[in-house]
BARO-352878 format. One line per field, with one value per residue: x, y, z of N, C-alpha, C in turn; residue number from 1; residue in one letter. Coordinates in Angstrom, 2 decimals. Atoms other than C-alpha are relative to their C-alpha. Layout:
<lopas>
npx: (X ...)
npy: (Y ...)
npz: (Z ...)
capx: (X ...)
capy: (Y ...)
capz: (Z ...)
cpx: (X ...)
cpy: (Y ...)
cpz: (Z ...)
seq: (NUM ...)
type: (A ...)
</lopas>
This chain:
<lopas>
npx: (0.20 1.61 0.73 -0.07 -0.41 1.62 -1.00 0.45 1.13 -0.35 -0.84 0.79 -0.36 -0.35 1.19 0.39 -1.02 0.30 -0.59 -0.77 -1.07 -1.40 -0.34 -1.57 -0.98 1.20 1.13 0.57 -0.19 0.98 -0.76 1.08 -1.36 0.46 -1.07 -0.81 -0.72 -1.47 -1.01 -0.02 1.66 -0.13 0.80 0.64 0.24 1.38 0.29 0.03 1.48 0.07 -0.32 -0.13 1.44 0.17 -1.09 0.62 -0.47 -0.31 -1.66 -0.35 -0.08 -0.69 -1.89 -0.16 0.00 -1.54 -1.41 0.77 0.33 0.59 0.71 -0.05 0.19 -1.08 0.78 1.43 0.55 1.26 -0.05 -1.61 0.09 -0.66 0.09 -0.47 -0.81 0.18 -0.31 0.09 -0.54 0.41 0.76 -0.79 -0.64 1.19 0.05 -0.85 0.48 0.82 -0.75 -1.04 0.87 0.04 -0.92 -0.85 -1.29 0.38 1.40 0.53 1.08 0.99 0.39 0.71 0.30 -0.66 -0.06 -1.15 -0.84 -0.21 -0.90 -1.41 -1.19 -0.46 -1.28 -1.06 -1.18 0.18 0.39 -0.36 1.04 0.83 -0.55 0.72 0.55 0.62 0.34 0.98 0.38 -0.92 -1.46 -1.58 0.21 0.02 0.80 0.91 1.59 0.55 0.08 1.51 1.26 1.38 1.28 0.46 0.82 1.09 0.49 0.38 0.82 1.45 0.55 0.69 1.33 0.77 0.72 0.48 -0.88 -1.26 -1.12 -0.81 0.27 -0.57 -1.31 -0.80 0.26 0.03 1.33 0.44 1.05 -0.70 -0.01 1.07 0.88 -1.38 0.12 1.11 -0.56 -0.51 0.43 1.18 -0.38 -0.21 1.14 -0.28 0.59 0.90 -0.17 -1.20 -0.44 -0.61 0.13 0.49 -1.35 0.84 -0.31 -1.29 -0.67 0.90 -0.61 -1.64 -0.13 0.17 -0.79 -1.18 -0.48 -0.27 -1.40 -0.87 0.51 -0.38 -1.05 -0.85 -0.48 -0.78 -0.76 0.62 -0.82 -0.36 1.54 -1.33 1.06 1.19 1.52 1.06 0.73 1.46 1.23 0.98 -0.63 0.95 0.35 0.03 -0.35 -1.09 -0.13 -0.75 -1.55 -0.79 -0.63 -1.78 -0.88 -0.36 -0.52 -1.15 -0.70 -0.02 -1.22 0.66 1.88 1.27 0.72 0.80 0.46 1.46 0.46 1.61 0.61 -0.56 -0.71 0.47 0.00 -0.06 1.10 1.18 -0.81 0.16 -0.63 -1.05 -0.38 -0.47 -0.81 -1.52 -0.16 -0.41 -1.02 -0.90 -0.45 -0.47 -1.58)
npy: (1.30 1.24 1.50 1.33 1.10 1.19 0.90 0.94 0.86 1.10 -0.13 0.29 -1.21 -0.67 -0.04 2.41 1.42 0.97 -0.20 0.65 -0.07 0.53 -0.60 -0.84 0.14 0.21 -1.22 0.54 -1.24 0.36 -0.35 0.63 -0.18 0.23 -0.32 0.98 0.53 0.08 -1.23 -1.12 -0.49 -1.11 0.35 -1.33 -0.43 -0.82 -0.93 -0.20 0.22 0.90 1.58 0.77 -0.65 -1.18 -0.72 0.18 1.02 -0.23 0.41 1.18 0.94 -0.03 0.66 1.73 0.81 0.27 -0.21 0.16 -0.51 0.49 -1.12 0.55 -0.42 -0.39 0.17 -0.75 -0.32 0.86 1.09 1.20 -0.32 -1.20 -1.16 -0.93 -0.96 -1.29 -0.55 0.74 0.79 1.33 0.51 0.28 2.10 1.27 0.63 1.10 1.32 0.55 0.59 1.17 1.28 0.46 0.56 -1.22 -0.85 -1.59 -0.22 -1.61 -0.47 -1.22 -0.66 -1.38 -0.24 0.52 1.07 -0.43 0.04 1.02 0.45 -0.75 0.85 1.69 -0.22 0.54 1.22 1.51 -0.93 1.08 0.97 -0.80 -0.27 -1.32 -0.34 -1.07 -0.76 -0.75 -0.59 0.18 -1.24 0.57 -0.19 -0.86 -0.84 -1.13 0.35 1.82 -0.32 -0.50 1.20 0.50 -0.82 0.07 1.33 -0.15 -0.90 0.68 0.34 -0.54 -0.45 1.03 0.60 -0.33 -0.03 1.32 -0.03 0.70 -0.68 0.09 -0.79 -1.20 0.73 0.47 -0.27 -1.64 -0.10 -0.17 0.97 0.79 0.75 0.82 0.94 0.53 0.15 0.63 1.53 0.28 0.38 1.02 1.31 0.76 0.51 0.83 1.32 0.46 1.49 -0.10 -1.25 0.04 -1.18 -1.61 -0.53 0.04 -1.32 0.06 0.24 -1.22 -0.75 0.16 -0.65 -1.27 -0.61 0.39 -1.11 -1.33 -0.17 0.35 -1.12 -0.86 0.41 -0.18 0.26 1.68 -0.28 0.30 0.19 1.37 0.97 0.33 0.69 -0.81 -0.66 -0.65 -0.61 -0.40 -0.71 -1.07 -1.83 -1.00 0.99 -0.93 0.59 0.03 -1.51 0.35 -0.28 1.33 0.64 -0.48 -0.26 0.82 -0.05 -1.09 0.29 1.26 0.10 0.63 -0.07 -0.01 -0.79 -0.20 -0.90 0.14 -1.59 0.50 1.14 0.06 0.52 1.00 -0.09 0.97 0.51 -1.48 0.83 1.03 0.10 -0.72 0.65 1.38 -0.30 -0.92 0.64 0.98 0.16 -0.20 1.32 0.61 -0.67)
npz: (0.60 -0.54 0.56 -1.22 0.26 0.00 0.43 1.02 -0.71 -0.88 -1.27 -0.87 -0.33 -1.69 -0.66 0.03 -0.89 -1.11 -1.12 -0.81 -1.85 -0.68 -1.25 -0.12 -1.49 -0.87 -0.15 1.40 0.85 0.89 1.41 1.30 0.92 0.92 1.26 0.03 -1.20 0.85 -0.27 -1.66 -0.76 -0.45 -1.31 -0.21 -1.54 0.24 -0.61 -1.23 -0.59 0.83 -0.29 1.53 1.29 0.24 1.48 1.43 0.88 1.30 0.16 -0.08 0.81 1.12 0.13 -0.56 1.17 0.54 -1.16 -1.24 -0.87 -1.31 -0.84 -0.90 -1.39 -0.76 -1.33 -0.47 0.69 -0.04 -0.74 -0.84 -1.57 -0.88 -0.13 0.82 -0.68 0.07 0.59 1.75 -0.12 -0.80 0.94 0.89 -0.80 0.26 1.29 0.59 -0.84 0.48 1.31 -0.51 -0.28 1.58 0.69 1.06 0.08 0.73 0.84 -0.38 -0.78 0.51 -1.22 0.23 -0.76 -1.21 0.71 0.95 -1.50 -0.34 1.28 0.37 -1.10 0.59 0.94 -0.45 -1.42 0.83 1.55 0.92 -0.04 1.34 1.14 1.09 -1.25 0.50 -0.94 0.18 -0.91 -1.04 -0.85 -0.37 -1.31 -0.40 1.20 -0.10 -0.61 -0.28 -1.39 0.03 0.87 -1.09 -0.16 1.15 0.44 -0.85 0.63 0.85 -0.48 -0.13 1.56 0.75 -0.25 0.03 1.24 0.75 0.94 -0.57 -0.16 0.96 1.42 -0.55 0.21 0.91 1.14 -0.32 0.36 0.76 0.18 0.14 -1.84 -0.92 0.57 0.21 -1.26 -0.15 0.99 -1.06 -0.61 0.81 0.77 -1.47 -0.38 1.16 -0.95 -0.95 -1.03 -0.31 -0.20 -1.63 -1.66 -0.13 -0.56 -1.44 -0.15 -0.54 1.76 0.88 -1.00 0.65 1.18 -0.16 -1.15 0.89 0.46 -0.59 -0.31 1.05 0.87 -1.02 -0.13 1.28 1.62 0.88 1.00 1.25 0.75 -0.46 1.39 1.40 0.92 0.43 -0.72 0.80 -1.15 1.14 -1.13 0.46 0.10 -1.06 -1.09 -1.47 -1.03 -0.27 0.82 0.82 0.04 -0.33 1.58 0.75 -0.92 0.05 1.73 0.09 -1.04 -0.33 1.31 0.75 -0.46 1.17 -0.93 1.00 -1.11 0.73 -0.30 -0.33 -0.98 -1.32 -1.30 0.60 0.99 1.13 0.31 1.15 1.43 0.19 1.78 0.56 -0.53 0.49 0.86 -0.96 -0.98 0.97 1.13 -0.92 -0.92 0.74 0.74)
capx: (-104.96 -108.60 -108.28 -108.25 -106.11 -107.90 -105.80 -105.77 -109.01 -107.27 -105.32 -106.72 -107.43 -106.53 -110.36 -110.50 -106.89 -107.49 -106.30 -103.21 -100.89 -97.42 -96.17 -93.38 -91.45 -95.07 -97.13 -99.61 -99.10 -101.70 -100.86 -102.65 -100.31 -100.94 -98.84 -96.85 -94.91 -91.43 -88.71 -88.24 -91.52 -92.76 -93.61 -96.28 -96.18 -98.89 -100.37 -101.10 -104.38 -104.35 -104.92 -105.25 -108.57 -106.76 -104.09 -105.76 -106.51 -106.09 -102.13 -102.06 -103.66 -101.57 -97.70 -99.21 -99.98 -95.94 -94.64 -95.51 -97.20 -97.69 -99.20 -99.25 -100.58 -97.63 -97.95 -101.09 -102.26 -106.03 -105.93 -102.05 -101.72 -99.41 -99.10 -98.35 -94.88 -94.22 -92.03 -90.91 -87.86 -89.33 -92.09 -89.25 -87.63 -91.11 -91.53 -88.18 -89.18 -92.17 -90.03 -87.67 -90.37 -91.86 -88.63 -87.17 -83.60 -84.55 -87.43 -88.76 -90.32 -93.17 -93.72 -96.61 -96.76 -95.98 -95.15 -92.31 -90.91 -90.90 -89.02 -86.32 -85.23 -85.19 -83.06 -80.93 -80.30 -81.33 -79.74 -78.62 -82.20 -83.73 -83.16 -85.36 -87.22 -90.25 -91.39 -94.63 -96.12 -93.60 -90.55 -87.10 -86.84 -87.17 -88.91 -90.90 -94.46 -94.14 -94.22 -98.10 -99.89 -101.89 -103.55 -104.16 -105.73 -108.00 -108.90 -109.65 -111.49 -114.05 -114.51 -115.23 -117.79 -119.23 -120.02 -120.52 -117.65 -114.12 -111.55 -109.44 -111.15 -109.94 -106.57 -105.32 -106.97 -106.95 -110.36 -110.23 -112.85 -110.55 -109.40 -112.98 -114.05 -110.34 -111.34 -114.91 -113.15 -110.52 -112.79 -115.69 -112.47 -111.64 -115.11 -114.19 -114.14 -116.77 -116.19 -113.20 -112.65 -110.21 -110.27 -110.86 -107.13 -108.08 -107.68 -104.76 -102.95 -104.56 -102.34 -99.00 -98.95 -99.47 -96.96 -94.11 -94.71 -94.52 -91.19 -89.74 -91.18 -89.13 -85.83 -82.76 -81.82 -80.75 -78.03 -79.69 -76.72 -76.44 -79.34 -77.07 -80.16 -82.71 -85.46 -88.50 -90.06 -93.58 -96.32 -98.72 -97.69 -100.07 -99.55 -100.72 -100.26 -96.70 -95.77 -94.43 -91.21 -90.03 -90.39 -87.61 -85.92 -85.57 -85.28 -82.24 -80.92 -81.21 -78.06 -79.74 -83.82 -86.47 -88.63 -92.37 -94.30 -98.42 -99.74 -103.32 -103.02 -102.30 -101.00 -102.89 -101.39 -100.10 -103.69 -105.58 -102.82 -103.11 -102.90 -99.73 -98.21 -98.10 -96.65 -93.73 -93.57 -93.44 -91.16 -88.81 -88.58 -88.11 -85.34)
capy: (114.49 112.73 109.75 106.27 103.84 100.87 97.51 94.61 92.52 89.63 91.40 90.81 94.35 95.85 96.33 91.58 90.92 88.77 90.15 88.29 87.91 87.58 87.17 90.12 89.06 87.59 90.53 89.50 92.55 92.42 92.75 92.83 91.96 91.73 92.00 89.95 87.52 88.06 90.74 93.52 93.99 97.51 98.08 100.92 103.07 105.39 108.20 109.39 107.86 105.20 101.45 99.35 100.53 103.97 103.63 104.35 101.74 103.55 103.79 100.21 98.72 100.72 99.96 95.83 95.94 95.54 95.39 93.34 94.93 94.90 97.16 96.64 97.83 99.30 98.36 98.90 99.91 98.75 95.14 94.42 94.07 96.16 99.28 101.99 103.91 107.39 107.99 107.50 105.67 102.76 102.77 102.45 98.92 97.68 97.79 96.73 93.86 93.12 93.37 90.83 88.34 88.06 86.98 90.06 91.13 94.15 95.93 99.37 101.47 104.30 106.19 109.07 111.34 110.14 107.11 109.41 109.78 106.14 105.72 108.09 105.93 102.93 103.90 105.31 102.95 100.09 101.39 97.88 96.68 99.46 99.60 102.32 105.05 106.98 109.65 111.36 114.27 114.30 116.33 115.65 115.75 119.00 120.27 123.55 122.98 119.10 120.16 121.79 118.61 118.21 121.77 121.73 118.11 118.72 121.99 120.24 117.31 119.71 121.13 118.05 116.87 119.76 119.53 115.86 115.64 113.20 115.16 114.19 116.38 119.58 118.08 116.51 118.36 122.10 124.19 124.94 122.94 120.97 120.02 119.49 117.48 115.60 115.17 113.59 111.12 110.22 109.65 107.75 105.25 104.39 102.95 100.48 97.37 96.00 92.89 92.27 95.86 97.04 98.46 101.67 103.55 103.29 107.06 105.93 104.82 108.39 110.02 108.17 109.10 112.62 112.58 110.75 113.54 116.43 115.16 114.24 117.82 119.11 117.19 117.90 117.81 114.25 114.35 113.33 112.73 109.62 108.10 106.81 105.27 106.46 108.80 109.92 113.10 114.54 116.48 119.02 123.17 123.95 120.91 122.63 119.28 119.05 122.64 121.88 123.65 120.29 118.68 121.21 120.71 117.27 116.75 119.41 117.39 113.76 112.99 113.12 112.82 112.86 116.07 115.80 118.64 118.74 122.45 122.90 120.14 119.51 117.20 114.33 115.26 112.09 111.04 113.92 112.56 109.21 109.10 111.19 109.71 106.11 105.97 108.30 105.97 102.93 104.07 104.95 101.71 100.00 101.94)
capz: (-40.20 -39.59 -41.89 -39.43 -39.66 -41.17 -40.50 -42.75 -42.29 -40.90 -38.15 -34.77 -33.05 -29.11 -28.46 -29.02 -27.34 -24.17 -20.89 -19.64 -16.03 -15.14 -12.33 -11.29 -8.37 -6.37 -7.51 -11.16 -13.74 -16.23 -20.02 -23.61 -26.38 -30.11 -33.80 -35.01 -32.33 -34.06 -33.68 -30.85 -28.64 -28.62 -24.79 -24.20 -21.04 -20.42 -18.77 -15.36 -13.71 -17.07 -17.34 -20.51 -21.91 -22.07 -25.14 -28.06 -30.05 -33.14 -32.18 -31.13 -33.65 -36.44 -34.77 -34.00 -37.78 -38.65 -34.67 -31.45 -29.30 -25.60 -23.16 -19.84 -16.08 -13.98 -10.33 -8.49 -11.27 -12.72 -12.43 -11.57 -8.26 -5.22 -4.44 -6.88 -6.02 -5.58 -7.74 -11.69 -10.65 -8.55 -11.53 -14.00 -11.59 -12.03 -15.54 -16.03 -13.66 -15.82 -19.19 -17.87 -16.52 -20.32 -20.93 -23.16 -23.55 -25.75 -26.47 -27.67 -25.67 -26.58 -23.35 -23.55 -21.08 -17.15 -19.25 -21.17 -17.42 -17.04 -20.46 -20.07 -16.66 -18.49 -20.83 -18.67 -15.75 -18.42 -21.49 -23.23 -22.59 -25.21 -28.57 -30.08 -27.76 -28.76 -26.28 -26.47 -24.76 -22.34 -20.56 -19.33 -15.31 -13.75 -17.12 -17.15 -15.22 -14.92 -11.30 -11.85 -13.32 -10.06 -10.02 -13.61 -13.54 -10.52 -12.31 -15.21 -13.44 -12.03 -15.43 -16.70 -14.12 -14.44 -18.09 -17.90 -20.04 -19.42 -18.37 -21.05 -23.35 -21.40 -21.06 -24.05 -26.42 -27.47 -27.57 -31.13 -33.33 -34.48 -30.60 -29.89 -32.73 -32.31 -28.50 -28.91 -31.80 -29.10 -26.65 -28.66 -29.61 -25.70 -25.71 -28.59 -25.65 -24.87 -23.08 -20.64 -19.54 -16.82 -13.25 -12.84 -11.54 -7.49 -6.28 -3.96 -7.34 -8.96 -5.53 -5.90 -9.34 -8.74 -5.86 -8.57 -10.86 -8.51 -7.57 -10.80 -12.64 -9.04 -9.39 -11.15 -14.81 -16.45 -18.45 -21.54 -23.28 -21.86 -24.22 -27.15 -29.02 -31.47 -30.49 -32.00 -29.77 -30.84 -29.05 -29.86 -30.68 -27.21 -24.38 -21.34 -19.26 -19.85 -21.86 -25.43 -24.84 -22.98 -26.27 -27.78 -24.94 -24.98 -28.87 -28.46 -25.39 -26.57 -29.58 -32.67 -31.60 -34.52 -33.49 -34.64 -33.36 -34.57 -35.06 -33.72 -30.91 -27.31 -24.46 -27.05 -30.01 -31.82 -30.71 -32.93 -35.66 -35.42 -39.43 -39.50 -36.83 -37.07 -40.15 -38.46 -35.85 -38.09 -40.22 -37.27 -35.52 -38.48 -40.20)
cpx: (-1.22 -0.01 0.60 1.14 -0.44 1.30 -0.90 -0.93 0.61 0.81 -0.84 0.10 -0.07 -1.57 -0.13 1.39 -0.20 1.23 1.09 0.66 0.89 0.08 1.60 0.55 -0.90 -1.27 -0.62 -0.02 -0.62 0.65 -0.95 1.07 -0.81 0.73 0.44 1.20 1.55 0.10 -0.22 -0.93 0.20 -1.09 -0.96 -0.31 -0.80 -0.14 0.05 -1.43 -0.36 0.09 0.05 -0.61 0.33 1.24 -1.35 0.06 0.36 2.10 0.17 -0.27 1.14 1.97 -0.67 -0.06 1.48 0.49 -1.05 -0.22 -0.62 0.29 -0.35 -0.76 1.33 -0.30 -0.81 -1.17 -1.29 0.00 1.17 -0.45 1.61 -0.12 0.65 1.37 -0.10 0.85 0.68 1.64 0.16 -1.25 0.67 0.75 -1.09 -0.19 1.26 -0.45 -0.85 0.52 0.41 -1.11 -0.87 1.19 0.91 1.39 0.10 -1.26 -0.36 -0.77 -0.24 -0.45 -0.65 -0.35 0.61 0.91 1.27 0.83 0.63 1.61 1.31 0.99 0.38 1.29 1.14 0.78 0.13 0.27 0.34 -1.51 -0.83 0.68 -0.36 -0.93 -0.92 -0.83 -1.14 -0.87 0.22 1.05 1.02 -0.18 0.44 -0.29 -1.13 -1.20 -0.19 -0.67 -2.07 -1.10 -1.22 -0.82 -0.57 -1.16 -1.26 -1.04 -1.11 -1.16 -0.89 -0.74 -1.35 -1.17 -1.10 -0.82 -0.12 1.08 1.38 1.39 1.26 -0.39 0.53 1.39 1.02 -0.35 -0.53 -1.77 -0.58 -1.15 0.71 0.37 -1.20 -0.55 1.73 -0.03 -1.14 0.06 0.88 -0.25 -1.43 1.26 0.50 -1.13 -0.30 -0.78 -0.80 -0.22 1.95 0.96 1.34 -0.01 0.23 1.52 -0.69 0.42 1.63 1.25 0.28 1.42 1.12 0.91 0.24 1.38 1.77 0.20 0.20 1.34 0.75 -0.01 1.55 1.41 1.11 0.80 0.78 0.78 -0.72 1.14 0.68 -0.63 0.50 -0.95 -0.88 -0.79 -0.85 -0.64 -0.71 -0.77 -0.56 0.41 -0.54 0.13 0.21 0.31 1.76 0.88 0.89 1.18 1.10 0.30 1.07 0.62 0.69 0.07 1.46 1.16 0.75 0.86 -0.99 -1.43 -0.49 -0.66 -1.35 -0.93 -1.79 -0.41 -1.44 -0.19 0.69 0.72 -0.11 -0.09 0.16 -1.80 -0.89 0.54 0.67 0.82 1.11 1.00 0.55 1.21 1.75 0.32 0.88 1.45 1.87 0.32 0.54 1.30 1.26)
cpy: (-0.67 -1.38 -1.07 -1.01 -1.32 -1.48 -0.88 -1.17 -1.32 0.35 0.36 1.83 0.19 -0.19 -2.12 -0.11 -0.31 0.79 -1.32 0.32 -0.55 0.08 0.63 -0.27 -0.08 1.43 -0.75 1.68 -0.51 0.43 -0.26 0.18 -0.18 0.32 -1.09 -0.49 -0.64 1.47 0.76 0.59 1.54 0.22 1.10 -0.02 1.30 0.84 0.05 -0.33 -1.18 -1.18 -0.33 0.90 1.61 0.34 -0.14 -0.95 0.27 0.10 -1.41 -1.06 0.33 -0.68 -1.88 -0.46 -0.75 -0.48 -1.09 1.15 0.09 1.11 -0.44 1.20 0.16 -0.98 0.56 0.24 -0.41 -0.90 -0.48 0.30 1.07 0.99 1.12 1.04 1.46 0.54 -0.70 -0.67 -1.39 0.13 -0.59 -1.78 -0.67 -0.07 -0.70 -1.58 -1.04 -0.39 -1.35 -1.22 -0.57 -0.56 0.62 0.23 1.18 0.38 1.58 0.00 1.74 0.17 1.55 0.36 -0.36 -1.42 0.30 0.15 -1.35 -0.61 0.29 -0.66 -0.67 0.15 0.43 -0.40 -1.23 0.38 -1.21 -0.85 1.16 0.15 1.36 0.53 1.49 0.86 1.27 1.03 0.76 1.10 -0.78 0.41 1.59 1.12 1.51 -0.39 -1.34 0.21 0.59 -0.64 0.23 1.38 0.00 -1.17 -0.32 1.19 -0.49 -1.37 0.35 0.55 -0.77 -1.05 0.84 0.15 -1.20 -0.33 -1.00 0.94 0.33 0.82 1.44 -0.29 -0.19 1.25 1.69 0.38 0.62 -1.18 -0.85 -0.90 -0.62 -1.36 -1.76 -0.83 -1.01 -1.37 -1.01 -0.72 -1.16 -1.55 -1.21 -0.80 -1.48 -1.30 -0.05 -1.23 0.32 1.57 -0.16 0.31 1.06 0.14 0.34 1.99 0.23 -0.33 1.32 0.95 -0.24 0.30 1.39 0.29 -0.21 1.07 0.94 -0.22 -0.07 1.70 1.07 -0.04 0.70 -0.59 -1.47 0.27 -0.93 -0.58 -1.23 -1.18 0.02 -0.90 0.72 0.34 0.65 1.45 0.47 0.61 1.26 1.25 0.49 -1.29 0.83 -1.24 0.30 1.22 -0.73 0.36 -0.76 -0.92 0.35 -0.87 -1.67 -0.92 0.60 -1.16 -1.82 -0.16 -0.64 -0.33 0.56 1.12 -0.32 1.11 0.35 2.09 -0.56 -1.28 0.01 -0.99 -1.73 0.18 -1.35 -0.80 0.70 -0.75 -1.32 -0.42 0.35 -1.13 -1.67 -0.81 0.24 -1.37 -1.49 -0.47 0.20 -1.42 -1.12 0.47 -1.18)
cpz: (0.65 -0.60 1.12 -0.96 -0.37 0.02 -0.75 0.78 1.08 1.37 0.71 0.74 1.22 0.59 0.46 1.04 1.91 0.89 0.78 1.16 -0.06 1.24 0.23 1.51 1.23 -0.49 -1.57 -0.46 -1.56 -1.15 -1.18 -0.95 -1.45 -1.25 -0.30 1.53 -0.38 0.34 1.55 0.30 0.14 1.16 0.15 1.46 0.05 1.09 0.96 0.01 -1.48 0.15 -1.52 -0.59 -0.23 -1.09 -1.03 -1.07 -1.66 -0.21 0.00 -1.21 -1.49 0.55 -0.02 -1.94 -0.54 1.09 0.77 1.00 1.20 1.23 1.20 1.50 0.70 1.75 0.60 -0.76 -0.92 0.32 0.60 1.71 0.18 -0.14 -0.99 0.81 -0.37 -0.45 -1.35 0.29 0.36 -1.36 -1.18 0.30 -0.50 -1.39 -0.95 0.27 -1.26 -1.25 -0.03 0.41 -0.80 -0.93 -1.17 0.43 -0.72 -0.84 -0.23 0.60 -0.91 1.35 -0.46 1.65 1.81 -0.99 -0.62 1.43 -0.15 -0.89 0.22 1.21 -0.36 -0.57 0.38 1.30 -0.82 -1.27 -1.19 0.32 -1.03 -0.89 -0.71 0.84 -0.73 1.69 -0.41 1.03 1.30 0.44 0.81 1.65 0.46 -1.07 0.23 0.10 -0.11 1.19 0.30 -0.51 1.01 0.10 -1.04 -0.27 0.73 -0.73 -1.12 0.42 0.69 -0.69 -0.32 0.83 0.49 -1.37 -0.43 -0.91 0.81 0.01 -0.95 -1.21 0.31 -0.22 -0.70 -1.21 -0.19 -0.38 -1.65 -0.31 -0.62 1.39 -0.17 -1.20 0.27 1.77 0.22 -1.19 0.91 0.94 -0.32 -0.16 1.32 0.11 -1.09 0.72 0.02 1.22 1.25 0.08 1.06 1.20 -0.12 0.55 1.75 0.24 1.11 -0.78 -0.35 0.88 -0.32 -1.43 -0.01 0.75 -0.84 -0.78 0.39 -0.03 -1.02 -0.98 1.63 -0.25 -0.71 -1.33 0.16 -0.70 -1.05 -0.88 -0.18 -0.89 -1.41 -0.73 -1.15 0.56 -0.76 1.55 -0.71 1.18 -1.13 0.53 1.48 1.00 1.06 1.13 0.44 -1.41 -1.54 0.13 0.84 -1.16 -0.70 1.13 0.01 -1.38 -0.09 1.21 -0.22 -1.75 -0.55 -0.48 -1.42 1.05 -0.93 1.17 -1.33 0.51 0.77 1.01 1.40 0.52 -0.88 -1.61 -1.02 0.42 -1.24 -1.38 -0.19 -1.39 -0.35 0.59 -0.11 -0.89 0.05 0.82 -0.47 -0.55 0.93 0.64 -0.85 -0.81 0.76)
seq: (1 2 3 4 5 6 7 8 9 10 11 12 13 14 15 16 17 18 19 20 21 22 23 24 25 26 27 28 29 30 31 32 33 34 35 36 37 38 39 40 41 42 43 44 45 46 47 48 49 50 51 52 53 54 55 56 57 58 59 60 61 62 63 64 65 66 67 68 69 70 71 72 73 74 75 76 77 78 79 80 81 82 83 84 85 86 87 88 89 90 91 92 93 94 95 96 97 98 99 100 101 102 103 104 105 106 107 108 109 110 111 112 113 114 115 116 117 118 119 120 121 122 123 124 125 126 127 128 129 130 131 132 133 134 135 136 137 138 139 140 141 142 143 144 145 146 147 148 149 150 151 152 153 154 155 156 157 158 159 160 161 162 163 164 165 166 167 168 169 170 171 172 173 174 175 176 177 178 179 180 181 182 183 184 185 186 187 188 189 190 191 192 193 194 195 196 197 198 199 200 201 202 203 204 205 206 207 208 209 210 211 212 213 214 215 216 217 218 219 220 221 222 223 224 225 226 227 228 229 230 231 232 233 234 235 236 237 238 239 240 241 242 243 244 245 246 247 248 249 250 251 252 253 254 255 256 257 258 259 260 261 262 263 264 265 266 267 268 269 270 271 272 273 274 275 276 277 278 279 280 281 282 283 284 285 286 287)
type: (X X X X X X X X X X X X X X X X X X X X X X X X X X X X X X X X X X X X X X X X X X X X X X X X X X X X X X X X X X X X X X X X X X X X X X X X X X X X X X X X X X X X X X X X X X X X X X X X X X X X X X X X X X X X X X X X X X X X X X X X X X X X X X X X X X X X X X X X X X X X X X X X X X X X X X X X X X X X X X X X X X X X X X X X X X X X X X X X X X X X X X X X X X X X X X X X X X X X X X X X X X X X X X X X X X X X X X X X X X X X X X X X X X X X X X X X X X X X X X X X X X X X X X X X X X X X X X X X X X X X X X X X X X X X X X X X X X X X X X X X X X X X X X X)
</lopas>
């Protein structure tokens, strides 16, 4: 799927919304929100080494066309302040934290990636605070090669500064020509901002991250069964970050789970299918 999402002229888009701050229990946790400011917020949690300027605005702006939407810095993380923890349970307190200090009693969450870690705590140490739970990219704890992000990603980041290139194009996206042209669309749409960027992910951030998923890819199995909500799961036929056969696995594991699985794409599949996606997504949260 290549065609873009085009929203309706009058809706304001992710690249324009104004950087805001809460404060989470003395710490400021940065946030960009945008959609309509009615019904159940959908929260987005995001990658490993990610700040704002790194959801795609082609997802954000298509769920804000129908949904709120609000995207946020974890701790430590670009501009929030403290220290980033070391592992996806203490990242999971803090974004409850941050939920709760916007003043929410229930909200979806769309977790891609480390971000699909974050999700699956929420839901279940916090399972009457989610309603609807999309999981992208992602794997269930002690998943096949979660545990191998960090040689893969270093691997991959010397790739990519040796071909001048953003890492994320190795990464997310497979080397057919499809991948690459799907990789350099991707990456052309991160560059949308221009004004009011964010902080860079510090490399001591970049570390605790790394050190959360070693242990969580290490740990043992979640009972899944515990997650008594809707779920959408999706990824690309080839994710070498986090292997597609965590996607079965946790489609098969979680009562009920929507599976969407993209041929031809990787670790950044619902990015490649934007157009397909959405839609899916949409039509899921709203049901």
């Amino acid at each position: 799927m290549t065609n873009a999402f085009q929203p309706p002229r009058s809706q304001a888009l992710y690249q324009d919304a104004p950087t805001r701050s809460v404060d989470v229990g003395g710490t400021a946790f940065v946030y960009r929100e945008l959609g309509p400011r009615i019904g159940v917020p959908v929260i987005l949690l995001n990658h490993l080494a990610a700040q704002l300027d790194n959801f795609d605005p082609r997802i954000v702006d298509g769920l804000a066309a129908t949904r709120r939407v609000i995207a946020f810095d974890n701790r430590g993380i670009g501009a929030s302040g403290g220290k980033t923890p070391t592992t996806v349970s203490e990242m999971a307190r803090d974004a409850v934290a941050f939920i709760r200090a916007l003043g929410f009693e229930e909200v979806d969450l769309f977790g891609f990636s480390l971000g699909g870690f974050v999700a699956q705590e929420i839901v279940l140490t916090e399972p009457k605070l989610v309603r609807k739970l999309i999981l992208a990219g992602t794997g269930p704890a002690g998943g096949e090669g979660i545990d191998k992000v960090t040689p893969l990603t270093i691997v991959d980041m010397i790739k990519g500064a040796l071909t001048l290139r953003d890492p994320k194009y190795y990464l997310f996206f497979t080397r057919t020509a499809n991948g690459r042209r799907a990789a350099k669309a991707f990456l052309q749409r991160l560059t949308e901002r221009q004004a009011d960027r964010d902080k860079p992910v510090s490399l001591s951030a970049f570390g605790a991250q790394h050190k959360a998923i070693k242990a969580y890819g290490l740990q043992a199995p979640q009972d899944l069964s515990a997650i008594r909500i809707p779920a959408l799961v999706a990824n690309g036929d080839h994710d070498r970050m986090v292997p597609s056969g965590n996607t079965h696995d946790l489609a098969r594991r979680i009562p009920g789970a929507q599976l969407v699985i993209y041929p031809d794409a990787g670790h950044g599949g619902v990015f490649q299918n934007h157009a397909d996606f959405v839609p899916k997504a949409l039509s899921f949260l709203e049901a």
